[in-house]
N, CA, C and O atoms as a CHARMM CRD file, in Angstrom:
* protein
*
  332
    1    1 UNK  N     90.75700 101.88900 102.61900 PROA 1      0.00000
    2    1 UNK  CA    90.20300 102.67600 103.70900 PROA 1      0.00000
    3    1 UNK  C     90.61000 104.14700 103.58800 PROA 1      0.00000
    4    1 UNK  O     89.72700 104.97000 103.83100 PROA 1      0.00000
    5    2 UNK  N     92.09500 104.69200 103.17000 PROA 2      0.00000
    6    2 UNK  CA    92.05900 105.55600 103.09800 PROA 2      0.00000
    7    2 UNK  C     91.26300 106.74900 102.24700 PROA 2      0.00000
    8    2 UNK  O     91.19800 107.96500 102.42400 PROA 2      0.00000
    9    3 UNK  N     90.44200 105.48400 100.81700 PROA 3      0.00000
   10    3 UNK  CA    89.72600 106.67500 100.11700 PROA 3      0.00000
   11    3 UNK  C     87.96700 107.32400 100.71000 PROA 3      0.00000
   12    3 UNK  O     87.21900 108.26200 100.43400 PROA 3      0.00000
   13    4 UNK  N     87.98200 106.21100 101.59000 PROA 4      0.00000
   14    4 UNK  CA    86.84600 106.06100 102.67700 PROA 4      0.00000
   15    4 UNK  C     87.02100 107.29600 103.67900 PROA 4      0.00000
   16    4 UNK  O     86.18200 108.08800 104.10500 PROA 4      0.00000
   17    5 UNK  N     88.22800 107.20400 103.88100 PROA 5      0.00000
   18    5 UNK  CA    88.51900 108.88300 104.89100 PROA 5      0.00000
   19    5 UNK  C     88.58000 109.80700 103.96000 PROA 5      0.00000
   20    5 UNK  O     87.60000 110.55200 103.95600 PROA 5      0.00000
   21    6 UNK  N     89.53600 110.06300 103.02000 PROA 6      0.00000
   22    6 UNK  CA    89.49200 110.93100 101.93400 PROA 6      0.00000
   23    6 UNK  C     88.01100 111.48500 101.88200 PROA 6      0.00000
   24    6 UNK  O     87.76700 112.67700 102.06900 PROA 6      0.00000
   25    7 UNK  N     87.15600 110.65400 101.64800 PROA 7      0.00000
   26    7 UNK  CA    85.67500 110.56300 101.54800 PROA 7      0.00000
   27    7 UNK  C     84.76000 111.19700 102.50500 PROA 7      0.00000
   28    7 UNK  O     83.76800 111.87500 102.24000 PROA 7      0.00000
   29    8 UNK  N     85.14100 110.94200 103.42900 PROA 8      0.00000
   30    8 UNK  CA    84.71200 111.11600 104.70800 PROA 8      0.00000
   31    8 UNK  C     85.05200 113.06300 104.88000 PROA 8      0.00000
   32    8 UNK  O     84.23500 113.98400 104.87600 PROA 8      0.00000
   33    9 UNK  N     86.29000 113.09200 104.98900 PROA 9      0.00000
   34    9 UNK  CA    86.90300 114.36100 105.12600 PROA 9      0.00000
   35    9 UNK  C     86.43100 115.43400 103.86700 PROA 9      0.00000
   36    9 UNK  O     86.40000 116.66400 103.87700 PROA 9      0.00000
   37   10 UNK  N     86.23100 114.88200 103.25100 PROA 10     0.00000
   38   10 UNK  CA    85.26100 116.00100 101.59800 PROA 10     0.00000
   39   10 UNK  C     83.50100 115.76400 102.00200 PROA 10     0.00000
   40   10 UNK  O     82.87500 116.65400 101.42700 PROA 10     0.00000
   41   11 UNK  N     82.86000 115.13900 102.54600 PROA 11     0.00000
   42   11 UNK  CA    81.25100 114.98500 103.42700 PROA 11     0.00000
   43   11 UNK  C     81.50400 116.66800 104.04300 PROA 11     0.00000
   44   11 UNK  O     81.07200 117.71700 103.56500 PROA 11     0.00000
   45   12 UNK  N     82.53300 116.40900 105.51100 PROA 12     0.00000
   46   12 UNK  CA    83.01100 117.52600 106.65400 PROA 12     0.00000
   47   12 UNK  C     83.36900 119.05600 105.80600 PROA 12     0.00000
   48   12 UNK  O     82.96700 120.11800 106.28100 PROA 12     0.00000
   49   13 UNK  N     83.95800 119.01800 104.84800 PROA 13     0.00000
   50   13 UNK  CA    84.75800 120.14000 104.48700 PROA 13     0.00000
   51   13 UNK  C     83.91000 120.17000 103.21700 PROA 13     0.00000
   52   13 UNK  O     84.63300 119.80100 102.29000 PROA 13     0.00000
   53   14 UNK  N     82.57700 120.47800 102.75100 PROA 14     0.00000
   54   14 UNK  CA    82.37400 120.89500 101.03200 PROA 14     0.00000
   55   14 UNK  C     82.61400 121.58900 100.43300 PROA 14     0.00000
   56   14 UNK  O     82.45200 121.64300  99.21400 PROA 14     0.00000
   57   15 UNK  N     83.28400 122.66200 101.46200 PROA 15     0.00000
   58   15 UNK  CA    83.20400 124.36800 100.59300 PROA 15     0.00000
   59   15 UNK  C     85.03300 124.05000 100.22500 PROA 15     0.00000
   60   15 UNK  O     85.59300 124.96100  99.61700 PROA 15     0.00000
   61   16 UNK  N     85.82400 122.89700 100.56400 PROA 16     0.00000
   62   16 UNK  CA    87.15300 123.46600 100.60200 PROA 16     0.00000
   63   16 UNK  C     87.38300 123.06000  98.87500 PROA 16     0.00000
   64   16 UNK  O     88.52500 123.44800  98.62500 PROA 16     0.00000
   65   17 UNK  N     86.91700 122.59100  97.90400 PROA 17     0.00000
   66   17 UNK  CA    86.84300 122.39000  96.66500 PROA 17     0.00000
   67   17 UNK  C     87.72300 121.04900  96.67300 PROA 17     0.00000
   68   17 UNK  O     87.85900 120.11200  97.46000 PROA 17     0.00000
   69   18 UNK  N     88.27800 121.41600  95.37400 PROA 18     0.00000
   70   18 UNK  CA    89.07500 119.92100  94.67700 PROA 18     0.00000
   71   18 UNK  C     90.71500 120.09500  95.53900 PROA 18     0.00000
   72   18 UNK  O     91.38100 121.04900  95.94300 PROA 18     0.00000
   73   19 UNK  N     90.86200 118.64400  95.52600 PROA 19     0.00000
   74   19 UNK  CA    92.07600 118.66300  97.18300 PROA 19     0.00000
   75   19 UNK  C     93.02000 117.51300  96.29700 PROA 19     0.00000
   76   19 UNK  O     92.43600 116.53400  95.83300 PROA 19     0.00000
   77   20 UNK  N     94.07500 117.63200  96.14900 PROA 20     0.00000
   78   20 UNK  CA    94.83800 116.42500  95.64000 PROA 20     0.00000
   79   20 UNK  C     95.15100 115.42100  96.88400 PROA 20     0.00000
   80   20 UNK  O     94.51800 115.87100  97.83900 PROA 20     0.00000
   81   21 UNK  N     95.79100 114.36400  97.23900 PROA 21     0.00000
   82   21 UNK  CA    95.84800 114.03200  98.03800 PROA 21     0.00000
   83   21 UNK  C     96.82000 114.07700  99.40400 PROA 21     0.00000
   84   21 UNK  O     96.89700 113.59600 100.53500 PROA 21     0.00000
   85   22 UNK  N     97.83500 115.43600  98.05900 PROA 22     0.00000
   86   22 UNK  CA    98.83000 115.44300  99.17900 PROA 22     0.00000
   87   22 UNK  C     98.51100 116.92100  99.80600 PROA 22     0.00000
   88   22 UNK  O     99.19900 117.73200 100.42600 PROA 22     0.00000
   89   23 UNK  N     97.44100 116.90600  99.45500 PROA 23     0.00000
   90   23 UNK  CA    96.52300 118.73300 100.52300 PROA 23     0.00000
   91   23 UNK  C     95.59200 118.22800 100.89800 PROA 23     0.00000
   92   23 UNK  O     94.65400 119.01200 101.04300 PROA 23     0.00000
   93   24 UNK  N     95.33600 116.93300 101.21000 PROA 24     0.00000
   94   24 UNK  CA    94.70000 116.79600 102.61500 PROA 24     0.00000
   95   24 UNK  C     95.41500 116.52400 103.86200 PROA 24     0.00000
   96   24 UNK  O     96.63600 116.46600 104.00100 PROA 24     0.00000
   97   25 UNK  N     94.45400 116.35300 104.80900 PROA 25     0.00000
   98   25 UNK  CA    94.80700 116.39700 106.56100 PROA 25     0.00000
   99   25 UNK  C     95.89600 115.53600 106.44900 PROA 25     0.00000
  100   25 UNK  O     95.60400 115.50400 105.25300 PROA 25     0.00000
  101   26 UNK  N     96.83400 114.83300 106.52800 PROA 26     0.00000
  102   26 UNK  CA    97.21500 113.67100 106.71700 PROA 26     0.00000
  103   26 UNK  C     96.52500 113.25900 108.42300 PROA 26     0.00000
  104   26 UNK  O     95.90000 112.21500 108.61000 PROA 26     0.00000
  105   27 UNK  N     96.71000 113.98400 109.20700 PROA 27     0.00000
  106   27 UNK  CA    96.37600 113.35900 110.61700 PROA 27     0.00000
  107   27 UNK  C     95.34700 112.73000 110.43200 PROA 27     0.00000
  108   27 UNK  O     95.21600 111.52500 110.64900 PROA 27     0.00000
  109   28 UNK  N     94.35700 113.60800 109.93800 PROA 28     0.00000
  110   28 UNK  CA    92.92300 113.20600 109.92500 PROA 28     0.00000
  111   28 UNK  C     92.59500 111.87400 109.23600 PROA 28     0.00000
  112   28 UNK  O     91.76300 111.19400 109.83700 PROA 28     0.00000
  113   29 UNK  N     93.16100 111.28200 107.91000 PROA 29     0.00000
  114   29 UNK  CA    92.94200 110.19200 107.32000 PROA 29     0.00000
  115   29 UNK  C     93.72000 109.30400 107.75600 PROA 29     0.00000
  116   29 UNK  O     93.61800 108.18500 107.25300 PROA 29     0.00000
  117   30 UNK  N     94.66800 109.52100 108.75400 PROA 30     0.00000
  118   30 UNK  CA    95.66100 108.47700 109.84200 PROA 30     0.00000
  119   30 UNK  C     94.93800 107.76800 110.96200 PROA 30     0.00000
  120   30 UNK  O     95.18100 106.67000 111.46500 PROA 30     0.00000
  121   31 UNK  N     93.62900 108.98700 111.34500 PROA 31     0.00000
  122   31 UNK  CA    93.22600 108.79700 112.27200 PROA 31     0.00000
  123   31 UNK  C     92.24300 107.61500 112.03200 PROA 31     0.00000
  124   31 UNK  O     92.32200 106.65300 112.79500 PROA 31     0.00000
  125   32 UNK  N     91.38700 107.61400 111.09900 PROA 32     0.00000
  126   32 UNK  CA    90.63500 107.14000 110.71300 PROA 32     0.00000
  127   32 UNK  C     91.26800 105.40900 110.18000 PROA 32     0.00000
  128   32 UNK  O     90.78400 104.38200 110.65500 PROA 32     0.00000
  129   33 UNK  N     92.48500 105.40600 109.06100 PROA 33     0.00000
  130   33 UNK  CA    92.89000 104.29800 109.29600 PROA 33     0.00000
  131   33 UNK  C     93.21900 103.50700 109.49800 PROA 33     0.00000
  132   33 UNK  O     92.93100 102.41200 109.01600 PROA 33     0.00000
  133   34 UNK  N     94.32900 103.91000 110.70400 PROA 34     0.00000
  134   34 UNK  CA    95.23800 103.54800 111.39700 PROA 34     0.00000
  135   34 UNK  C     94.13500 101.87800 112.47900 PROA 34     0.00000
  136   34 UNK  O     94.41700 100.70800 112.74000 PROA 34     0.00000
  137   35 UNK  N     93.31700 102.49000 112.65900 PROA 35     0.00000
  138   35 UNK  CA    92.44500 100.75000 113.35600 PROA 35     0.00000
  139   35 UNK  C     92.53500  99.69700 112.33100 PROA 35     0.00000
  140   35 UNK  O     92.94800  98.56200 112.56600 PROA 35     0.00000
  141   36 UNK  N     92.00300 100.25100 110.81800 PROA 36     0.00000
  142   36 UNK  CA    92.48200  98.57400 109.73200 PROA 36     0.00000
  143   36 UNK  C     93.52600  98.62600 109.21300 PROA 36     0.00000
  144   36 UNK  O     93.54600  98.02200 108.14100 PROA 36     0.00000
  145   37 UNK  N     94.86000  99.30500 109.62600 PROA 37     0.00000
  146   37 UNK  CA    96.31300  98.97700 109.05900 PROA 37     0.00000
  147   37 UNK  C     96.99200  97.76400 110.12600 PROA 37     0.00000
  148   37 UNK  O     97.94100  97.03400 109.84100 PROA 37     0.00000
  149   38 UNK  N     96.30300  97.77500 111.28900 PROA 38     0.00000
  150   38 UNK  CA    97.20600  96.89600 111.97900 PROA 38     0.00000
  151   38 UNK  C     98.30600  97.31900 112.84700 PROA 38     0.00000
  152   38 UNK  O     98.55300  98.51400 112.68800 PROA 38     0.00000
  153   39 UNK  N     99.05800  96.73200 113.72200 PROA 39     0.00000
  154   39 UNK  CA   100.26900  97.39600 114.28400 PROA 39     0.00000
  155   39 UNK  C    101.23800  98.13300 113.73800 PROA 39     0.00000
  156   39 UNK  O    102.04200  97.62200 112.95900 PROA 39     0.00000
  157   40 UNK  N    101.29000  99.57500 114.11700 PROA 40     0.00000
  158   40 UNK  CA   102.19300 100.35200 113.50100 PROA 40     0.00000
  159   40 UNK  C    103.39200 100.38200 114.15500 PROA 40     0.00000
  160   40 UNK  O    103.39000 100.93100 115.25700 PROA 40     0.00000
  161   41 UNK  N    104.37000  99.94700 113.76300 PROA 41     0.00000
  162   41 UNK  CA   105.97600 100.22000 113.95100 PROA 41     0.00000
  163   41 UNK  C    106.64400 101.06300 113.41400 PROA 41     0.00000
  164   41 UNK  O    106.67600 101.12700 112.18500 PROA 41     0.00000
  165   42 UNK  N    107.49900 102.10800 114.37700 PROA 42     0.00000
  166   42 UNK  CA   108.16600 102.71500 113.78500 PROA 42     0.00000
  167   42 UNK  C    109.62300 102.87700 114.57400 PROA 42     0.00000
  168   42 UNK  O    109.77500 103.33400 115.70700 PROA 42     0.00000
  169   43 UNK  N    110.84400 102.28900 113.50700 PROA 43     0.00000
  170   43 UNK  CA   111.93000 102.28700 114.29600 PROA 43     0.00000
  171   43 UNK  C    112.77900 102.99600 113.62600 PROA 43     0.00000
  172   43 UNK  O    112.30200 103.54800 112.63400 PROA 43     0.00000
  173   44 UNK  N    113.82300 103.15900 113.82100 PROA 44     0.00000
  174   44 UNK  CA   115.36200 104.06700 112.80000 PROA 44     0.00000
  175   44 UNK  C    115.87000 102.77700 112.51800 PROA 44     0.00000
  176   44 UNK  O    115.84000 101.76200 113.21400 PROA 44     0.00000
  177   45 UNK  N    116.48700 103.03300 111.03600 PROA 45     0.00000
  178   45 UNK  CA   117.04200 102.10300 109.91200 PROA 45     0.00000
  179   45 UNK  C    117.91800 103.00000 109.50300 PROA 45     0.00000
  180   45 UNK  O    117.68300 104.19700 109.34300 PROA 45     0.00000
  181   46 UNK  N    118.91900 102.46000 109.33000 PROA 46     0.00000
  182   46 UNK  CA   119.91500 102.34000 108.47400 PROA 46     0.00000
  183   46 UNK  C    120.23400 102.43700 107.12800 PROA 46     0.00000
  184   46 UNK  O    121.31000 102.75700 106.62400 PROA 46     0.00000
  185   47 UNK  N    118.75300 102.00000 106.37900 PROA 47     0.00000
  186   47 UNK  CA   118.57300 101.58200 105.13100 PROA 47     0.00000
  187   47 UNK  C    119.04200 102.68400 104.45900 PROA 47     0.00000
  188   47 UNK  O    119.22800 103.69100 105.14200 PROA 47     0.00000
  189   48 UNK  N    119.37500 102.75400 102.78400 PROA 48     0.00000
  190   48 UNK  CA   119.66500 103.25100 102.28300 PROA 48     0.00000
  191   48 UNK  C    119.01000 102.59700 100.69500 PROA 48     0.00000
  192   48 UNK  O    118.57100 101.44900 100.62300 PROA 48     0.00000
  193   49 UNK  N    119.02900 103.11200 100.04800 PROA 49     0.00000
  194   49 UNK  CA   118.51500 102.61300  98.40500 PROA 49     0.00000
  195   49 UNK  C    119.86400 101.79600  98.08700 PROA 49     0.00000
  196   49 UNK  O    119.84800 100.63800  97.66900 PROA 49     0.00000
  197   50 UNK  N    121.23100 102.66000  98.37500 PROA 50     0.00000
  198   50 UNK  CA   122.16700 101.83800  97.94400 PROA 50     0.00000
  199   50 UNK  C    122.70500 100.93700  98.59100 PROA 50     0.00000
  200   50 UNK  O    123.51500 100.28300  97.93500 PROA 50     0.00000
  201   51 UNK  N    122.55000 100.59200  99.80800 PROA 51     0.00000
  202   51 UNK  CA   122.81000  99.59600 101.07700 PROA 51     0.00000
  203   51 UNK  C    122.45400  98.21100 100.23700 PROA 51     0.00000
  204   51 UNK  O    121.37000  98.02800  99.68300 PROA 51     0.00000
  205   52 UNK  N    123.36700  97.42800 100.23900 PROA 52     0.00000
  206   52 UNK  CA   123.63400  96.06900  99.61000 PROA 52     0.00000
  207   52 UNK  C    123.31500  96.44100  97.81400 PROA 52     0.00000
  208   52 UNK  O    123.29800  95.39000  97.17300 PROA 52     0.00000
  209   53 UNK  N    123.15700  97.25100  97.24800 PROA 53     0.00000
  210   53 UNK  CA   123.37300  97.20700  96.15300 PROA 53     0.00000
  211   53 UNK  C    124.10800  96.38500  94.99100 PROA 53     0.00000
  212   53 UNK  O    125.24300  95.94800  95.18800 PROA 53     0.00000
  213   54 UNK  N    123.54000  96.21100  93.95400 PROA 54     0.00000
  214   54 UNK  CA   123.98700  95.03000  93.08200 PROA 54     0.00000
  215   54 UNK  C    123.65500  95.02200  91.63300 PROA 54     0.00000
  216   54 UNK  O    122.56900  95.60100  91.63800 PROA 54     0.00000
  217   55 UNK  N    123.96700  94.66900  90.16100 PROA 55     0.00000
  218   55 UNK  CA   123.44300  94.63000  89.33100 PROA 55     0.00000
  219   55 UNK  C    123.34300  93.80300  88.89300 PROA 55     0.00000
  220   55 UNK  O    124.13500  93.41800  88.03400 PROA 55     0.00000
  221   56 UNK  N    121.99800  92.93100  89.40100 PROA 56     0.00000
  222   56 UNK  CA   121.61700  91.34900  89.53000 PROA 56     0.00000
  223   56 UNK  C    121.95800  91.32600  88.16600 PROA 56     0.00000
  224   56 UNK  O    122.97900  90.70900  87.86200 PROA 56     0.00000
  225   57 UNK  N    120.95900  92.16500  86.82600 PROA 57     0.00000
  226   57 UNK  CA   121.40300  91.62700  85.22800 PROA 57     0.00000
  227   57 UNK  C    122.05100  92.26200  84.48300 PROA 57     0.00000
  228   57 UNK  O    121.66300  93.13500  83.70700 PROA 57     0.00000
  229   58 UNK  N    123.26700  91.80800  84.68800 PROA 58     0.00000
  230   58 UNK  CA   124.30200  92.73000  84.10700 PROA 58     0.00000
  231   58 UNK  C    124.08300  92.69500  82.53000 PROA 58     0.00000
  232   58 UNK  O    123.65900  91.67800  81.98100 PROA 58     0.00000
  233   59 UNK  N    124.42200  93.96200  81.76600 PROA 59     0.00000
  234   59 UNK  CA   123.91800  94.08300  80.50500 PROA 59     0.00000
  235   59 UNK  C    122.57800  94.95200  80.40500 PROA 59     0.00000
  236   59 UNK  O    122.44900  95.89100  79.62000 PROA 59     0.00000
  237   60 UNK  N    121.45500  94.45300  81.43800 PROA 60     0.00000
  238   60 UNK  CA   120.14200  94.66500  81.08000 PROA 60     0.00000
  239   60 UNK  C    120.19400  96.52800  81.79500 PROA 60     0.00000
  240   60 UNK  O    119.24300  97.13200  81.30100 PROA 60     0.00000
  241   61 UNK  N    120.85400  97.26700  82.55900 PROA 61     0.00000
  242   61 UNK  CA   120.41000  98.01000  82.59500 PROA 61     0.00000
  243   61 UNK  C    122.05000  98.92800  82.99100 PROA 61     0.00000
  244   61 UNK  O    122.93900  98.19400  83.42100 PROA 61     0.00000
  245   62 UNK  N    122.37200 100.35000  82.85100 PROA 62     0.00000
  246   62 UNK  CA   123.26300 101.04700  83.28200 PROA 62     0.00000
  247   62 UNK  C    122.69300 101.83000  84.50600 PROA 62     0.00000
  248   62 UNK  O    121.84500 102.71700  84.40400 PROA 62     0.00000
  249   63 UNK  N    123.41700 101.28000  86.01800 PROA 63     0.00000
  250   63 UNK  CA   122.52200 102.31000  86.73300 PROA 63     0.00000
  251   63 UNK  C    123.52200 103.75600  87.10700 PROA 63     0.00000
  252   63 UNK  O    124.67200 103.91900  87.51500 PROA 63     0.00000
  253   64 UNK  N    122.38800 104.65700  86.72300 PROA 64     0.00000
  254   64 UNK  CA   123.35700 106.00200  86.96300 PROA 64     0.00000
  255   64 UNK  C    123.27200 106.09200  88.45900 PROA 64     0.00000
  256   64 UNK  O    122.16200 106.46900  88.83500 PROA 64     0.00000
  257   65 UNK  N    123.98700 105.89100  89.25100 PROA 65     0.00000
  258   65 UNK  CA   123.79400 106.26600  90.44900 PROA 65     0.00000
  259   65 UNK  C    124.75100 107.39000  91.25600 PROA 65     0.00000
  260   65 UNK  O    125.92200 107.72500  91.07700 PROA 65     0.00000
  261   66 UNK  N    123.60200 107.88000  92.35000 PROA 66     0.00000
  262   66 UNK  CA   124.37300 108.92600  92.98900 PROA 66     0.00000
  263   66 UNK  C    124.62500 108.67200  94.32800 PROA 66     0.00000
  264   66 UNK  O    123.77300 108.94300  95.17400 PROA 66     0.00000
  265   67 UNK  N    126.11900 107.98900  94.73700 PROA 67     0.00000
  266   67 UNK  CA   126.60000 107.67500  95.67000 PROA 67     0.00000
  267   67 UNK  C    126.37800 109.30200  96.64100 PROA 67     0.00000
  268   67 UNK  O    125.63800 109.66600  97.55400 PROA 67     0.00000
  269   68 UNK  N    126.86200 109.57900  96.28000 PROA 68     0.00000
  270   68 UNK  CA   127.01900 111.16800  97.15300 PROA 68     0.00000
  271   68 UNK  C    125.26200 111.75400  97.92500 PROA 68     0.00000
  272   68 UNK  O    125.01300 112.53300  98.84600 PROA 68     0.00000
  273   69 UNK  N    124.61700 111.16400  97.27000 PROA 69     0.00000
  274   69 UNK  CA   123.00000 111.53600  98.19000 PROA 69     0.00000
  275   69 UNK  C    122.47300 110.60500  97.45700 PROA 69     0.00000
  276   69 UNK  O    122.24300 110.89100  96.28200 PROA 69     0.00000
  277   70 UNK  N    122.12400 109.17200  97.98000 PROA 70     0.00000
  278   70 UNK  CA   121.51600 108.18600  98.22400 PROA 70     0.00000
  279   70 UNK  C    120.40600 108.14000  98.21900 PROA 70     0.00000
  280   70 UNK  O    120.02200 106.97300  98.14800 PROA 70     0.00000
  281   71 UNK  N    118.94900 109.45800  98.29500 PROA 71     0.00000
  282   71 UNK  CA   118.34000 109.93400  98.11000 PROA 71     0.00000
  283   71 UNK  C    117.83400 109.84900  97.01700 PROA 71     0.00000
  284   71 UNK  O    116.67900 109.42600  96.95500 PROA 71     0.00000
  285   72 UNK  N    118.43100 110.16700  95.99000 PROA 72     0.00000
  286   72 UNK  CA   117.88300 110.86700  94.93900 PROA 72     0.00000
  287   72 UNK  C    117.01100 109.97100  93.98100 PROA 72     0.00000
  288   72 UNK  O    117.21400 108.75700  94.01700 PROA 72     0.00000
  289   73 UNK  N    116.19400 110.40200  93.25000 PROA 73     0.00000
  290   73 UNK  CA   115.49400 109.08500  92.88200 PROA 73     0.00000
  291   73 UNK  C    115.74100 107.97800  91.53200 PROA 73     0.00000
  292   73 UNK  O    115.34500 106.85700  91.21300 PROA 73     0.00000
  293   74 UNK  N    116.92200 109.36300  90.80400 PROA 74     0.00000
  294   74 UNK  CA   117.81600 107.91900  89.72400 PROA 74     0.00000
  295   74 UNK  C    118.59800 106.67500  90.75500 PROA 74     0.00000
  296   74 UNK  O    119.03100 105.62000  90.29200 PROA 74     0.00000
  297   75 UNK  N    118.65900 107.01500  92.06300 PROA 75     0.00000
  298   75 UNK  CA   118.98800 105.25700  92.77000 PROA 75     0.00000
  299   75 UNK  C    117.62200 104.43700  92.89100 PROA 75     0.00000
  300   75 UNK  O    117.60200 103.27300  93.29300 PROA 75     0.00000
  301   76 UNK  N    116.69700 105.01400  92.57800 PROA 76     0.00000
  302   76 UNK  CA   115.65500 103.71500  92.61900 PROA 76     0.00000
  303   76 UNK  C    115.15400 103.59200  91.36500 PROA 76     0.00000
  304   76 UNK  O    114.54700 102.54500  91.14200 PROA 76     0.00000
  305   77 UNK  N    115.24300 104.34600  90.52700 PROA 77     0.00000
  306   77 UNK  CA   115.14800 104.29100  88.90400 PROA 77     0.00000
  307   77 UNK  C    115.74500 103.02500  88.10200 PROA 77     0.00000
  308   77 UNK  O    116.95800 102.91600  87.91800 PROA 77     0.00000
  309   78 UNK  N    114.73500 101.99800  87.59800 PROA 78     0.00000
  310   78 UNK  CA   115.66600 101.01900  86.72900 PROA 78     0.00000
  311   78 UNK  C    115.07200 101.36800  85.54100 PROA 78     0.00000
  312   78 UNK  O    113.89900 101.73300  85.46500 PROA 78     0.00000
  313   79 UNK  N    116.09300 101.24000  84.27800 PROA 79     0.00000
  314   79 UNK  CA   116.22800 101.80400  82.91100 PROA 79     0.00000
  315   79 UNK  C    116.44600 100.66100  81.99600 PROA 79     0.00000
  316   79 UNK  O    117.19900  99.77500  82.40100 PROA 79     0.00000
  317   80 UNK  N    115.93700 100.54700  80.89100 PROA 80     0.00000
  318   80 UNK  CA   115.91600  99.89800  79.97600 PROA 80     0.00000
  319   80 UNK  C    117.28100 100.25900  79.35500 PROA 80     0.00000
  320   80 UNK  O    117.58200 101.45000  79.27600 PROA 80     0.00000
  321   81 UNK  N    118.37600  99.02300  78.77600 PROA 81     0.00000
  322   81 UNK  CA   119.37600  99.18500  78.06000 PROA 81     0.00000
  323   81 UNK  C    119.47600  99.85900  77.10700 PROA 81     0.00000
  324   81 UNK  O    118.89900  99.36800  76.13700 PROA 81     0.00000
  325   82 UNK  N    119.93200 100.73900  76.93100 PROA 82     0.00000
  326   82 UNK  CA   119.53600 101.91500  75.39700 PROA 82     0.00000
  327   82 UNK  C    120.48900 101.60400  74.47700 PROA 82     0.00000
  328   82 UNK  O    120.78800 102.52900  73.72100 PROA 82     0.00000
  329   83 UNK  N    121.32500 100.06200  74.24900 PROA 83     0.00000
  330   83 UNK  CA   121.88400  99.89400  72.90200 PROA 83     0.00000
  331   83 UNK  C    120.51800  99.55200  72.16900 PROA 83     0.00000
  332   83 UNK  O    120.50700  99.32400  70.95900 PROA 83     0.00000
C-alpha cells in the first residue's frame, strides 16, 4: 500500500521530479496507509540491540560491539568468520 500512496502522491505533485523515498511526505503516505496496517501501537521500550544479547554460534561470527552507544549499527551487524 505504501507504493500505492507513493503513487498516489507523484499523480498530486508532477512537477516535484524524482523523490527517493525518504523525501517524501511521510504524513501523507501514513495517512493513506495507516487504514490497511491495522492497529497502531505505540509504547516506550526499553529495548536495546544489546538487551539479552548472546553469541548463539560461537566460532561462527566475532561481534564487534559497541557497548557505549547501543545504537550503532555494527550491534546489529552479523559477520562472517574471517579465519
Amino acid at each position: 500500500i505504501s507504493v500505492v500512496a507513493a503513487c498516489m502522491w507523484m499523480i498530486e505533485h508532477p512537477r516535484e521530479g524524482v523523490r527517493l523515498p525518504d523525501d517524501l511526505p511521510h504524513d501523507y503516505i501514513l495517512n493513506i496507509a495507516k487504514p490497511y496496517l491495522g492497529k497502531f501501537i505505540s509504547v516506550r521500550s526499553d529495548w536495546t540491540p544489546l538487551k539479552d544479547t548472546s553469541v548463539t554460534f560461537h566460532g561462527y561470527n566475532d561481534p564487534d560491539i559497541d557497548s557505549d552507544d547501543p545504537w550503532q549499527f555494527k550491534n546489529f551487524l552479523q559477520t562472517e568468520d574471517k579465519d
